[in-house]
N, CA, C and O atoms as CSV, one atom per row, in Angstrom:
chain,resi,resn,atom,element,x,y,z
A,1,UNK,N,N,-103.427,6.567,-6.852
A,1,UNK,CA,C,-104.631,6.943,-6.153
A,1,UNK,C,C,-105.249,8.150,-6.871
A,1,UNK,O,O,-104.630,9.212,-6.929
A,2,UNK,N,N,-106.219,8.030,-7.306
A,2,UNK,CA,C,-107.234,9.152,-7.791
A,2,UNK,C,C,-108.122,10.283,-6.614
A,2,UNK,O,O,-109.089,10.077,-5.880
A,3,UNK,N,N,-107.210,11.608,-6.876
A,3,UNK,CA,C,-108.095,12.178,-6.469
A,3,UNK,C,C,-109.386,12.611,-6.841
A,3,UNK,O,O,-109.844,12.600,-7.984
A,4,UNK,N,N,-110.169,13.147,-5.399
A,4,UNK,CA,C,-111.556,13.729,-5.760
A,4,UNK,C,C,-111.530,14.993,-5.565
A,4,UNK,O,O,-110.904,15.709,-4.784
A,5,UNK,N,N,-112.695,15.284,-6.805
A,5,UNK,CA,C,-112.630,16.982,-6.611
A,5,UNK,C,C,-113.924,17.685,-6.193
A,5,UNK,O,O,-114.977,17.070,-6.358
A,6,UNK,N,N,-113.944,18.780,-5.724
A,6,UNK,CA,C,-115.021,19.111,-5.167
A,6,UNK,C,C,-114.882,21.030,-5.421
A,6,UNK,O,O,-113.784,21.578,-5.514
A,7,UNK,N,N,-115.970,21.655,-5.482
A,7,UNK,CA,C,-115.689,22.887,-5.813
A,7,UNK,C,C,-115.833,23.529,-4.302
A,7,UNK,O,O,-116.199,23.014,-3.246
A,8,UNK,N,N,-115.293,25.179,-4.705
A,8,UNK,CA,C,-115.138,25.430,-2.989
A,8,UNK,C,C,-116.413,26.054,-2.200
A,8,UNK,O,O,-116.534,26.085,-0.976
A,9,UNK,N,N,-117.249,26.495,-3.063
A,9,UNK,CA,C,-118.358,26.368,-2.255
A,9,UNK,C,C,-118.936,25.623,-1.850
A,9,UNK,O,O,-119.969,25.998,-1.294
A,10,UNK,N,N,-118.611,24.025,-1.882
A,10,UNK,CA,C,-119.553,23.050,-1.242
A,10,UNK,C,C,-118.493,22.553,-0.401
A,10,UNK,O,O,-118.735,22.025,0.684
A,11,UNK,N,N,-117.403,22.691,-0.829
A,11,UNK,CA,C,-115.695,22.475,0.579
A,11,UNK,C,C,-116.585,23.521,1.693
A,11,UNK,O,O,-117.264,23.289,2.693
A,12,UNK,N,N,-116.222,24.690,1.007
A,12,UNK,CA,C,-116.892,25.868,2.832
A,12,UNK,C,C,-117.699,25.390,3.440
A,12,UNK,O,O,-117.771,25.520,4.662
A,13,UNK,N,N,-118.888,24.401,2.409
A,13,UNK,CA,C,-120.262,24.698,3.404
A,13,UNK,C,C,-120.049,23.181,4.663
A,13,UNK,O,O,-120.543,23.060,5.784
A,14,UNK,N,N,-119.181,22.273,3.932
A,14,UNK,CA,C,-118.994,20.668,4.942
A,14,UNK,C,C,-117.620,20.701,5.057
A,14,UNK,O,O,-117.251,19.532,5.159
A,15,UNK,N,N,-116.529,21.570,5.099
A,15,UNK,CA,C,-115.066,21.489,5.746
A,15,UNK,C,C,-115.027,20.759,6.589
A,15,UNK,O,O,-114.308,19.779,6.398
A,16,UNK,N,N,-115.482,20.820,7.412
A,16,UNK,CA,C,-115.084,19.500,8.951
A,16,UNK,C,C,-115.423,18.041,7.966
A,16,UNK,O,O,-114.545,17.180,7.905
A,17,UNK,N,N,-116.485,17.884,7.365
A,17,UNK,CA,C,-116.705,16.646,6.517
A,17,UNK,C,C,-115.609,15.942,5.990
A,17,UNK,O,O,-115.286,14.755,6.043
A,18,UNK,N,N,-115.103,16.949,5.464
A,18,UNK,CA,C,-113.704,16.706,4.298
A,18,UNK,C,C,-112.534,16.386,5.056
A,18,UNK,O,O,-111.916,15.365,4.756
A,19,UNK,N,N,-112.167,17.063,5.933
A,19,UNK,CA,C,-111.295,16.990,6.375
A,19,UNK,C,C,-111.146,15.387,7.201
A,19,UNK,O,O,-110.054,14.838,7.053
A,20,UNK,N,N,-112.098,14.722,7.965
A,20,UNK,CA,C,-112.062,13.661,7.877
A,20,UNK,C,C,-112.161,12.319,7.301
A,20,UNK,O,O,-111.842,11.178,7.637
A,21,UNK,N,N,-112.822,12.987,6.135
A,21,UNK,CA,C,-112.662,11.981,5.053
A,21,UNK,C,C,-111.163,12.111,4.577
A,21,UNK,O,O,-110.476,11.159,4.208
A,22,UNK,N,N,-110.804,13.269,4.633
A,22,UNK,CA,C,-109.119,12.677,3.828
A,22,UNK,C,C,-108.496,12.311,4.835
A,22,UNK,O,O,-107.590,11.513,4.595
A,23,UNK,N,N,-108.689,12.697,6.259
A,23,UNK,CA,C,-107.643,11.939,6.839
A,23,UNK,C,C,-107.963,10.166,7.393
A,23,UNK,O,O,-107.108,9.314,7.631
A,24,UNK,N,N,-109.005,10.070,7.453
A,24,UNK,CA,C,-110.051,8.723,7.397
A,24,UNK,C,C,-109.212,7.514,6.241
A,24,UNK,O,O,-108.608,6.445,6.335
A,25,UNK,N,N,-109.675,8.574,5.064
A,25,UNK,CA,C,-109.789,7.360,4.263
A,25,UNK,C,C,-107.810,7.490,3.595
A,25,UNK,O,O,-107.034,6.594,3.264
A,26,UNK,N,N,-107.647,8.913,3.644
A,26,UNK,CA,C,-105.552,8.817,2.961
A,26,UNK,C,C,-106.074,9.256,1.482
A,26,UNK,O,O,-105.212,9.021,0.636
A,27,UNK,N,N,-107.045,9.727,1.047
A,27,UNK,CA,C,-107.165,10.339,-0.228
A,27,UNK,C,C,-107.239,11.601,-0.370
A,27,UNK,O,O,-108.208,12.169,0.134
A,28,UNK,N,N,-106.216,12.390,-1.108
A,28,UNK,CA,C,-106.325,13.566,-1.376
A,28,UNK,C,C,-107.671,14.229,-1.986
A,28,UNK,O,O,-108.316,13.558,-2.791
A,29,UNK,N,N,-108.162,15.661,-1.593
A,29,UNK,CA,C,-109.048,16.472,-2.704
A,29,UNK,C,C,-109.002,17.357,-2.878
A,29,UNK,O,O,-108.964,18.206,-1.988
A,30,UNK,N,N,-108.978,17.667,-4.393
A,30,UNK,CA,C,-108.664,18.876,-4.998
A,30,UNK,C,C,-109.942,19.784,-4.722
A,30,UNK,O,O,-111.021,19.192,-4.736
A,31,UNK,N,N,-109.945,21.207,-4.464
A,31,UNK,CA,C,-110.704,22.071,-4.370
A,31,UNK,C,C,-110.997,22.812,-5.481
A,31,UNK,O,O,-110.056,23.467,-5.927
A,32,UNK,N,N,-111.868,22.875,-5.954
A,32,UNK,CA,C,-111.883,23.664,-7.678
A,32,UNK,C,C,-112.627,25.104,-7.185
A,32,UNK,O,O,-113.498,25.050,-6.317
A,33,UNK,N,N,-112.313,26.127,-7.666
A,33,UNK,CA,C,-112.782,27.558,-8.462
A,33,UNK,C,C,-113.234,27.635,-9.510
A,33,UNK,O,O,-112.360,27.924,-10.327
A,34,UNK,N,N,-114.648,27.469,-10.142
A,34,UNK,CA,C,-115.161,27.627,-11.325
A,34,UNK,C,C,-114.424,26.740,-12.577
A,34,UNK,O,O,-113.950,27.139,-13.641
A,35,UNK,N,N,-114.546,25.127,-11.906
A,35,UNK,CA,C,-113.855,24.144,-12.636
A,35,UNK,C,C,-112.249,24.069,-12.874
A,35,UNK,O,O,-111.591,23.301,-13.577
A,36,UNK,N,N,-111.871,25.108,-12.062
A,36,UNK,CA,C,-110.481,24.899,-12.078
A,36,UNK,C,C,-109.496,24.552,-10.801
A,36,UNK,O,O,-109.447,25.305,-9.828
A,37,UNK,N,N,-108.872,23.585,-10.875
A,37,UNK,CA,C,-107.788,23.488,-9.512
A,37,UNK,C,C,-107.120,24.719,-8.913
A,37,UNK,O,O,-106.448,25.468,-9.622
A,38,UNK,N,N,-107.271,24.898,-7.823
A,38,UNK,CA,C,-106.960,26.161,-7.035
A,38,UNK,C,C,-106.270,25.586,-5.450
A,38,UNK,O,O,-105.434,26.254,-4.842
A,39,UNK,N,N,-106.815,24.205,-4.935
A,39,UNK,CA,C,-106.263,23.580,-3.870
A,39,UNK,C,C,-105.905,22.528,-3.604
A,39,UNK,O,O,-106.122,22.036,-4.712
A,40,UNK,N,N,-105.551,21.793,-3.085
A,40,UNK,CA,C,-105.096,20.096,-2.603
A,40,UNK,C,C,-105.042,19.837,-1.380
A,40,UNK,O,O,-104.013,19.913,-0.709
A,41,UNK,N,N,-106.134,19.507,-0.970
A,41,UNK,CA,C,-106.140,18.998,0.939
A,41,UNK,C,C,-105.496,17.528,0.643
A,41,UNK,O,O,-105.879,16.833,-0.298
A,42,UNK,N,N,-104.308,17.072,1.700
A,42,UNK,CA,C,-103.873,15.953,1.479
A,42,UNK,C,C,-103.818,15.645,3.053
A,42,UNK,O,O,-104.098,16.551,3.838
A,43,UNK,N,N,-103.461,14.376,3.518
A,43,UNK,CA,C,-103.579,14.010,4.235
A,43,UNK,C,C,-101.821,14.268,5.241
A,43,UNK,O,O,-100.725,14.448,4.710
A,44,UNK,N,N,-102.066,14.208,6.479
A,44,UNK,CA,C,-100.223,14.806,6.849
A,44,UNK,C,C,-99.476,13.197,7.178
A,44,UNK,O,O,-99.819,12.170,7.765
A,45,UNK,N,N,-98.565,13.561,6.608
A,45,UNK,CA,C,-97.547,12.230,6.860
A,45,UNK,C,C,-96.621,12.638,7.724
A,45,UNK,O,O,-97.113,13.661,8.199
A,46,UNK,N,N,-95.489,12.452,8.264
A,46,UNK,CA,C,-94.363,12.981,9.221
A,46,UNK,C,C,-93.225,12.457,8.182
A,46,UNK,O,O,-93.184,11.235,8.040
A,47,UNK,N,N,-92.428,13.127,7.543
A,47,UNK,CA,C,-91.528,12.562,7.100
A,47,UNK,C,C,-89.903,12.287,7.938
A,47,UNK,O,O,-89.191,13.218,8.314
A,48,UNK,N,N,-89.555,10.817,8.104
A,48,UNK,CA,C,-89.081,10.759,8.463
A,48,UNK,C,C,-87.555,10.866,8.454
A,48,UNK,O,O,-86.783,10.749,9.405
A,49,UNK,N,N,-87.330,11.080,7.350
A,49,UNK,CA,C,-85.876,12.069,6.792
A,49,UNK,C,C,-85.923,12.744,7.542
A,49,UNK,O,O,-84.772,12.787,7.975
A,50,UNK,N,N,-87.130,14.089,8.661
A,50,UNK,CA,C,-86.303,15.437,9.245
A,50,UNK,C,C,-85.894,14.751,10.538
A,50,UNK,O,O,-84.798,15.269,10.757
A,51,UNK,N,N,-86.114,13.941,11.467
A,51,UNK,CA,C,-85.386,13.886,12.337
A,51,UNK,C,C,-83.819,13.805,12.454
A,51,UNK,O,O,-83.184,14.095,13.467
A,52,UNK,N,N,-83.219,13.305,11.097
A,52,UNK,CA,C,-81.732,13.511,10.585
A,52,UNK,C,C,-81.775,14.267,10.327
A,52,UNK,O,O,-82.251,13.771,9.306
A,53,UNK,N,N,-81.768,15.551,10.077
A,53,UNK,CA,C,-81.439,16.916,9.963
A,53,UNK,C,C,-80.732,17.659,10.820
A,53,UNK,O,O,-80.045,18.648,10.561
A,54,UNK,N,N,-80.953,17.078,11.983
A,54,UNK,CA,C,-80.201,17.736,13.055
A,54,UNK,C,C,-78.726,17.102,13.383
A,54,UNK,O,O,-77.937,17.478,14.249
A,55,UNK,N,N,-78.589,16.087,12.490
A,55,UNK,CA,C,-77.282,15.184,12.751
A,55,UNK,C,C,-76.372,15.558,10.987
A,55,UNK,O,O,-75.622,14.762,10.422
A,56,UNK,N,N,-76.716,16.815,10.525
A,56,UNK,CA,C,-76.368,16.800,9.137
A,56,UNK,C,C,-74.943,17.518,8.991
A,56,UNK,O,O,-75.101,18.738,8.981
A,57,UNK,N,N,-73.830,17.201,8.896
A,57,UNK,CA,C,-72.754,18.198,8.944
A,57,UNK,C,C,-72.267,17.926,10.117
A,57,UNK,O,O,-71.257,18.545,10.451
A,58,UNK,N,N,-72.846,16.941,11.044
A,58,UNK,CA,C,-72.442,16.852,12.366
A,58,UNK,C,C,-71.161,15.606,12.203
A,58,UNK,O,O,-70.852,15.117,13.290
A,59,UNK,N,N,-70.654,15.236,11.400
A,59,UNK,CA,C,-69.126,14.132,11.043
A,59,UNK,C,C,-68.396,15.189,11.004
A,59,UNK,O,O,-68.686,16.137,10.275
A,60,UNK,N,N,-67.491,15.176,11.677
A,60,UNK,CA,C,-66.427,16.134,11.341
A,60,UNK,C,C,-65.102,15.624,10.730
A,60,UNK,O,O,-64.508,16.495,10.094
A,61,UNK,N,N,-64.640,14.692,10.764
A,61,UNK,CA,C,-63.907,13.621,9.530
A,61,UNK,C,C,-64.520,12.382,9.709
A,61,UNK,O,O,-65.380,12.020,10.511
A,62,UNK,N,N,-63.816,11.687,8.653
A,62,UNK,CA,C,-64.293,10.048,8.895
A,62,UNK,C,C,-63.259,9.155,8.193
A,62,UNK,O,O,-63.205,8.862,6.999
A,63,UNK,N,N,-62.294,8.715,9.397
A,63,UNK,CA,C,-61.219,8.122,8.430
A,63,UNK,C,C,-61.405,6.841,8.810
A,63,UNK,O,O,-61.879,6.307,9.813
A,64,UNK,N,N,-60.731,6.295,7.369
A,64,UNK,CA,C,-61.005,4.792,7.474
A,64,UNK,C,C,-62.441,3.889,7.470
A,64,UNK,O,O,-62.537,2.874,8.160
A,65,UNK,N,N,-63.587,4.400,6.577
A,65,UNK,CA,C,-64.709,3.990,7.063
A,65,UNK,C,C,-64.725,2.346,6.849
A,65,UNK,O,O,-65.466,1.560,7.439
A,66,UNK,N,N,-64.103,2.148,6.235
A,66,UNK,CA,C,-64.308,0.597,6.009
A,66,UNK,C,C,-63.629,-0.472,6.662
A,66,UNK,O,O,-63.825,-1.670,6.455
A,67,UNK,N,N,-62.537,0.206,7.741
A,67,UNK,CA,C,-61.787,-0.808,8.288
A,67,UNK,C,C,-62.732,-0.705,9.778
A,67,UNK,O,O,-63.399,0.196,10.287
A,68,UNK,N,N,-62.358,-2.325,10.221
A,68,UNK,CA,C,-63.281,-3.370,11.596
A,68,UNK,C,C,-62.836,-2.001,12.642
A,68,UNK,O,O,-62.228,-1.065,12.123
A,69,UNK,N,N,-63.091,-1.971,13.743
A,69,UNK,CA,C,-63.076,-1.802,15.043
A,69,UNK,C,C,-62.259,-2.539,15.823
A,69,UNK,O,O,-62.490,-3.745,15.737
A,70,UNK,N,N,-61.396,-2.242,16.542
A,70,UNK,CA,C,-61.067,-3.471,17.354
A,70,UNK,C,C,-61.294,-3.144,18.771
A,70,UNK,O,O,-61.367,-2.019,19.266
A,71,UNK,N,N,-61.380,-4.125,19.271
A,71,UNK,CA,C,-62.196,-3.861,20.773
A,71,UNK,C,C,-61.546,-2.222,21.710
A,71,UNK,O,O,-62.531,-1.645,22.171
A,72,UNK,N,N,-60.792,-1.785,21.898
A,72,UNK,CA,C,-60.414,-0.186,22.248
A,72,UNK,C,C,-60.750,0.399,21.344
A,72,UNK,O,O,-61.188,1.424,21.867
A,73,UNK,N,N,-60.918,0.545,19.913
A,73,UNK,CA,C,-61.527,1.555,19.392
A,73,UNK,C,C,-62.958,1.262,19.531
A,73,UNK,O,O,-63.651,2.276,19.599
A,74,UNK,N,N,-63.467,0.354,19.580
A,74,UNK,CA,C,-65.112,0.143,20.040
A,74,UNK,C,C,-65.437,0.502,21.525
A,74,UNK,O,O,-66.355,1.298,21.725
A,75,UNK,N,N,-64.857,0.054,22.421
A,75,UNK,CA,C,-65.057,0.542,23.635
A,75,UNK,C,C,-65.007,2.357,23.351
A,75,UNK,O,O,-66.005,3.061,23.505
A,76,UNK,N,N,-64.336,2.622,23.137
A,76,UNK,CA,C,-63.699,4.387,23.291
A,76,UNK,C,C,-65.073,5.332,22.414
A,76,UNK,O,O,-65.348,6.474,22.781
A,77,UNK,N,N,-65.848,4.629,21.217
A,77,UNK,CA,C,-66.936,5.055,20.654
A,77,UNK,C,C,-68.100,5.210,21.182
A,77,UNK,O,O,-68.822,6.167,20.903
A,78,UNK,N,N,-68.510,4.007,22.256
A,78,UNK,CA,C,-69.409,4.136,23.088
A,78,UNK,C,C,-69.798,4.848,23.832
A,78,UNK,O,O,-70.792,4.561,24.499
């Protein structure tokens, strides 16, 4: 995906503009300073990797991962 660039005095003067166009359309735009990159409005995603974060370190052993269950050790996990 190709971003678009736009310099920041014409970002200041239509900000609300922009901002729905990137989240509208999912295309990033770079903000330039006297032809140079200075910003990147991107659009927000939720990544869903952090909701495991809170389960990280939370195994405290794990023996046997590859052997079946048998019905009392499955019941007793539940």
């Amino acid at each position: 995906m190709v971003s678009k660039s736009i310099s920041k005095s014409r970002f200041k003067a239509r900000v609300l503009e922009y901002f729905r166009e990137v989240q509208r359309t999912g295309r990033e735009l770079v903000i330039t300073d006297r032809g140079t990159p200075v910003l990147k409005l991107i659009p927000y995603r939720a990544e869903p990797g952090r909701a495991l974060l809170a389960l990280r370190e939370s195994v405290l052993r794990y023996e046997r991962p590859t052997d079946p269950l048998d019905d009392e050790e499955w019941e007793a996990s539940g």
